[in-house]
C-alpha positions as CSV (number, residue, x, y, z in Angstrom):
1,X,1.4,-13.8,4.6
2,X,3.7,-13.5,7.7
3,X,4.6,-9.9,8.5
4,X,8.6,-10.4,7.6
5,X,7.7,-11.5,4.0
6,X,5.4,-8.6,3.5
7,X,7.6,-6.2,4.7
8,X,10.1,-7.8,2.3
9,X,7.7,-8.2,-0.7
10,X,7.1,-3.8,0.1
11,X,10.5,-2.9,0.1
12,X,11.6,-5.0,-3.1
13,X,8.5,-4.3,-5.1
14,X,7.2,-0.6,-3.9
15,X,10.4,0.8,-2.3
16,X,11.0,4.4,-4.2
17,X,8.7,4.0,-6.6
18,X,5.7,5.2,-8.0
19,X,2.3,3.9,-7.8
20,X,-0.5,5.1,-9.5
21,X,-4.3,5.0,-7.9
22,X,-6.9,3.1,-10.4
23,X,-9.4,5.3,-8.9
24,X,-8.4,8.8,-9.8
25,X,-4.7,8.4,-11.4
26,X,-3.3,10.1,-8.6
27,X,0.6,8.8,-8.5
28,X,2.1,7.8,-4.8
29,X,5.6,8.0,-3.9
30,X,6.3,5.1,-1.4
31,X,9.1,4.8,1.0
32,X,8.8,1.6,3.2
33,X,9.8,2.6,6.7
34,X,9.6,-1.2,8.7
35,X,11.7,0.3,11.3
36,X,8.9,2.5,12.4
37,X,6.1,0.6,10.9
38,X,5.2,2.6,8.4
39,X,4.6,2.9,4.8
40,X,5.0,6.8,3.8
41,X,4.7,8.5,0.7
42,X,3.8,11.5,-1.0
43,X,0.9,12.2,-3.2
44,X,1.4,13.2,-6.5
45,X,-1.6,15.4,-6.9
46,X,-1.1,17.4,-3.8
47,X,2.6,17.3,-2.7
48,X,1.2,15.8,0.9
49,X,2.7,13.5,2.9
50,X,1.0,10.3,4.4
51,X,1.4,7.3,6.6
52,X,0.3,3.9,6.7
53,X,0.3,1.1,9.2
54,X,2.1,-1.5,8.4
55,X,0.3,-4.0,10.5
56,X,-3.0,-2.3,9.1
57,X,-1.8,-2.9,5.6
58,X,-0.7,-6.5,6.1
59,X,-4.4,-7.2,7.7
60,X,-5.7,-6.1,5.0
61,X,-3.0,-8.0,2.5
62,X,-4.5,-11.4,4.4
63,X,-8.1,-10.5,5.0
64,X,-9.7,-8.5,2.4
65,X,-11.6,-9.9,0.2
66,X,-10.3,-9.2,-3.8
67,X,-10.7,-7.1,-5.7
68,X,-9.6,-4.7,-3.3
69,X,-11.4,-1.4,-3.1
70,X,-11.5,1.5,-0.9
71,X,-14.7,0.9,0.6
72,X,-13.6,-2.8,1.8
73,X,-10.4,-1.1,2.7
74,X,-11.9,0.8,5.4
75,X,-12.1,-1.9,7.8
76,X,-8.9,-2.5,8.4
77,X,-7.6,1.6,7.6
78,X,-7.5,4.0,9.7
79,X,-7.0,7.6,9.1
80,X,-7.9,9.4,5.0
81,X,-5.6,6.8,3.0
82,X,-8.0,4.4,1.4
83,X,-5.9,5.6,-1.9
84,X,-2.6,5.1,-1.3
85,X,-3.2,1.9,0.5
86,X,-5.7,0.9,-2.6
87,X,-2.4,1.7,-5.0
88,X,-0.3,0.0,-2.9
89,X,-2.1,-3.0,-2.4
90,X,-3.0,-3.5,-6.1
91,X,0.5,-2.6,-7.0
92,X,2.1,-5.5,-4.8
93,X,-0.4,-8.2,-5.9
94,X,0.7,-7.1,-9.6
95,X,3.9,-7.7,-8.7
96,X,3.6,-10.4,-7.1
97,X,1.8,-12.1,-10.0
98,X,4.9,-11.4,-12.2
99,X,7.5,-12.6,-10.0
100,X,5.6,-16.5,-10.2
């Protein structure tokens, strides 16, 4: 997927919402920031703030092979947020499903 539809897909699917790790049920707030290539959010269970890549994320969107999980997610993540980019990941392909 090109990097303009992704961004799109995030900020129409994810944008203020909440999504919800299968691993642990830990809820993420997500707040698509393309302007600074960044997905943040806050973690339910903590109150903590994170950031993701954007261009890490859509590597991993286009490479990774399915299911995703947060061991196959750590070739293309960087930094501790194999969750939130695990919820996030799932969350778009979910809603991506729905929208055909």
């Amino acid at each position: 997927m090109e990097k303009q539809v992704f961004i799109s897909k995030l900020r129409k699917n994810l944008h203020g919402k909440v999504v919800t790790s299968v691993m642990d049920n830990v809820p993420y707030t997500i707040d698509v920031a393309p302007g600074l290539g960044l997905i943040r959010g806050v973690r339910g269970s903590t109150g903590n703030s994170f950031e993701i890549d954007i261009n890490e994320l859509l590597q991993a969107y286009n490479e990774c092979e399915r299911p995703f999980t947060t061991t196959k997610l750590r070739e293309y993540i960087t930094g501790r947020v194999f969750s939130p980019a695990l919820a996030i990941l799932i969350a778009l392909d979910q809603a991506m499903e729905t929208e055909q």
